[in-house]
N, C-alpha and C positions, 0 to 999 in steps of 0.2 A: 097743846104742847108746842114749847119754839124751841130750835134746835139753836143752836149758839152759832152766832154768825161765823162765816170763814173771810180769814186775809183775802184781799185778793192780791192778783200776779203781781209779785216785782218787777216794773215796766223797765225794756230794754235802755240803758242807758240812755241818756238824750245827747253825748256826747262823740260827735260821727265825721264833723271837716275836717279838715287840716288845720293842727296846731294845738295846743292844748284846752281840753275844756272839761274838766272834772278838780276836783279840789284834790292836790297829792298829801298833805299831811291831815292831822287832826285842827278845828280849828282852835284860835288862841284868842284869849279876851284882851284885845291891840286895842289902842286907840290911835286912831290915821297922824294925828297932831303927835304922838309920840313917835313914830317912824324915819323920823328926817336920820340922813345919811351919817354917821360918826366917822371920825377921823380913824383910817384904820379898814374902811369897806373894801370890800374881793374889787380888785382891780380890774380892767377891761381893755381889752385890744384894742383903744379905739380908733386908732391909727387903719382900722381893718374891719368895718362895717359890720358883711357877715359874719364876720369871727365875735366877734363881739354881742351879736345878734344870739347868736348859737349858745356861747358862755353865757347869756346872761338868761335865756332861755332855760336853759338848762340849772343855775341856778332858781331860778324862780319855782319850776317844778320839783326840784330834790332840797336846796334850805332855802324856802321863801323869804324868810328875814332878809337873809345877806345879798338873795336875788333883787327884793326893793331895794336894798342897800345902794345897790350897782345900778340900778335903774335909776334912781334918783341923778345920782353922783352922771350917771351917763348923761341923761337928759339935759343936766345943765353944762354938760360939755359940748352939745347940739347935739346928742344920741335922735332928738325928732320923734317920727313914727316909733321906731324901733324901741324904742326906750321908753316909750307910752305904753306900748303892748308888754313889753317883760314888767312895768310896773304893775299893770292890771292882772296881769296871769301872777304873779307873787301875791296878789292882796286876795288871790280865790283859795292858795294856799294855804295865809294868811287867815280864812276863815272871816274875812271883812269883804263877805258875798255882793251887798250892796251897794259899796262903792266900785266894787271891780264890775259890777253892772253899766254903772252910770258913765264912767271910764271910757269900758268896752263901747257903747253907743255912742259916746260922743268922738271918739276915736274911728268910729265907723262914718260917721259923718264930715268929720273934717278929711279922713285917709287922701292919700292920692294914689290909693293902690289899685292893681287891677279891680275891675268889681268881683270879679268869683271871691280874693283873698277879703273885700269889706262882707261881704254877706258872711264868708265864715267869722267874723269879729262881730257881727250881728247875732248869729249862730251861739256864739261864747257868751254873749249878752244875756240871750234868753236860759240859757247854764245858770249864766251866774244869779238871777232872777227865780228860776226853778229853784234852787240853792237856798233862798231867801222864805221860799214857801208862799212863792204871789204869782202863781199859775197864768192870773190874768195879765200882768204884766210881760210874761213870757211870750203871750199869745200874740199880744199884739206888737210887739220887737218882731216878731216870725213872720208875721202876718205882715209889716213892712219889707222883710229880705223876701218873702215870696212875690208881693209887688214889682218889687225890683228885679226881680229875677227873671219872671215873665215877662218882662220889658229888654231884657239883655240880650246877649249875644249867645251862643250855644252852649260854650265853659258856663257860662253865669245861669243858664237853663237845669244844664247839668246838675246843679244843686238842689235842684228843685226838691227830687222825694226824699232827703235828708232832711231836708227843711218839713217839709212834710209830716215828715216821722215826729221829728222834733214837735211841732204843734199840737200833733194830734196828742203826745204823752203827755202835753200841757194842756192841753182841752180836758183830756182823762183826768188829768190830776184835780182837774175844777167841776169835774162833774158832767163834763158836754158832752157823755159818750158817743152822743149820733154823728156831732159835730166832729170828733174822733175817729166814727170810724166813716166818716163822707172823706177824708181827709187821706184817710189808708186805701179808700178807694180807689181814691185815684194815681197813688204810688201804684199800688197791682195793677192798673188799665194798663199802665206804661211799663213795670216790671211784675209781670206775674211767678216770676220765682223769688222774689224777695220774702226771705221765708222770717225776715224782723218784722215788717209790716202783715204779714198775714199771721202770724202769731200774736200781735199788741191788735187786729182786727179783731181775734177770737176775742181776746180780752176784752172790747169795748163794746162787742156787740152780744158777751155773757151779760156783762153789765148795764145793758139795755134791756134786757130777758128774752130776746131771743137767741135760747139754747142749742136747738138745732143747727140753725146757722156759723155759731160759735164751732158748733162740735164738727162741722164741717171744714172751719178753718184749720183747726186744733189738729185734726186729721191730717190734715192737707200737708203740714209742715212735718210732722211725724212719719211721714211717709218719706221724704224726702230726706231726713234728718230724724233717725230713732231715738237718738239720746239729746236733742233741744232743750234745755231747761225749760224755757219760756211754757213750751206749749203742753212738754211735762205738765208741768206745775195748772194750767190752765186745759189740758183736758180732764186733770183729777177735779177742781174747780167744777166744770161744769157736770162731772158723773157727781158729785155730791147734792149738787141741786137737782139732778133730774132724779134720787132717790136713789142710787145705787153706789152705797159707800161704802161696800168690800171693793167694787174696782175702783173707786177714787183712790183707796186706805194703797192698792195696789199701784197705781199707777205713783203714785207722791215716794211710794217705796224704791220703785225704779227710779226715780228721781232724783233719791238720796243716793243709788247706788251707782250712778253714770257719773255724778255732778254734784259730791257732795260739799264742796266747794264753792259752789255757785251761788251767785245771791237769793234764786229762788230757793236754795236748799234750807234755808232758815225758815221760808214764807211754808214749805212743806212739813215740817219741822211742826211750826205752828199748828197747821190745819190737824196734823195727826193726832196732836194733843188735844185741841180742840174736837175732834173725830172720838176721841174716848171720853167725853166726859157726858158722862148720863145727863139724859135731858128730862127737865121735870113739868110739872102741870105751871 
């Protein structure tokens, strides 16, 4: 008899620096050659650097159209950096993940900005890449700002287990659990209460099969934080494979009742459904 596989956990966001790094609207089937600037685009303070920087920011995350609009139009006003980046954050909104990849990287390598703020454009990169559904490609963007990082100054250190975090959901996402969770390891050496990384740890090291160990993590954040989705969702997870799935069926229940909002509450949602359906020869 095989029981029907379960979801696993909804991995914590991979979106954690400063600046924007999640796509804000739904995306739209653009092509980048149709995007040029029309007479008529949201104007800009450009007389006034940050001011301009913030509006056009702010466009990009609430109507991305009009935000490229202004990005363009700025750029060729010498907007520079600034107007490289609001271009790239509009084309994530945009839902054209792969260019605002290529963008964001190459934008990170020319910057002349502090290094902390290029590793968070590194950071954005590997988003916009996850985005795309090319894990591997995330990995190794991270895997470059972690280089860099370790080689910086203590701000640029300091990004380290965000980065971290970030890699290991993109190892997870490729299948590299161990590598996953070698990677959460070492955010916990350094912050043992970081209760994102020891909960995306339970997760990578369910998905290795050691259960126990999981259910220790699982615990761990649960204690600390009763209503967690994450670990919710991931200690029902692991009571369902270790054979005990009235408390899974329970635990995904409190799950739904803390956080039904949550994006694990759909992943719960799932599993319960999947939890009643008779399993056959």
């Amino acid at each position: 008899m095989h029981s029907k596989p379960f979801p696993s956990p909804v991995p914590s966001a991979i979106m954690r620096s400063s600046g924007p790094r999640r796509p804000w609207v739904a995306p739209l089937a653009l092509s980048i050659a149709c995007l040029a600037a029309p007479a008529g685009a949201v104007d800009l303070p450009v007389e006034d650097p940050p001011a301009a920087y913030a509006r056009c920011m702010d466009l990009a995350r609430t109507r991305p159209r009009q935000g490229f609009e202004a990005a363009v139009t700025w750029q060729g006003l010498g907007g520079g950096e600034a107007a490289r980046h609001c271009a790239a954050v509009a084309l994530l909104g945009l839902g054209e993940h792969a260019e605002a990849a290529g963008r964001l990287e190459a934008l990170a390598q020319d910057s002349r900005r502090p290094l902390p703020l290029r590793l968070d454009l590194l950071a954005q990169a590997a988003t916009a890449w996850m985005l795309t559904r090319d894990p591997a490609r995330a990995d190794a963007v991270l895997s470059t700002a972690l280089d860099v990082a370790e080689r910086g100054d203590a701000d640029a250190r300091a990004r380290m287990p965000g980065l971290l975090i970030d890699r290991a959901t993109a190892r997870a996402a490729a299948g590299a659990v161990l590598q996953a969770a070698r990677d959460l390891d070492r955010v916990l050496d350094a912050q043992p209460a970081n209760l994102e990384a020891r909960a995306l740890r339970a997760s990578a090291l369910r998905q290795a099969g050691s259960l126990a160990a999981a259910e220790a993590d699982a615990d761990a954040v649960l204690a600390a934080a009763p209503a967690h989705p994450g670990a919710l969702l991931e200690k029902g997870n692991i009571q369902r494979l270790a054979g005990r799935p009235d408390q899974a069926r329970a635990t995904w229940m409190r799950l739904l009742e803390v956080a039904p909002d949550a994006p694990e509450a759909q992943a719960a949602r799932d599993n319960l459904a999947a939890l009643d359906v008779p399993t056959g020869e």
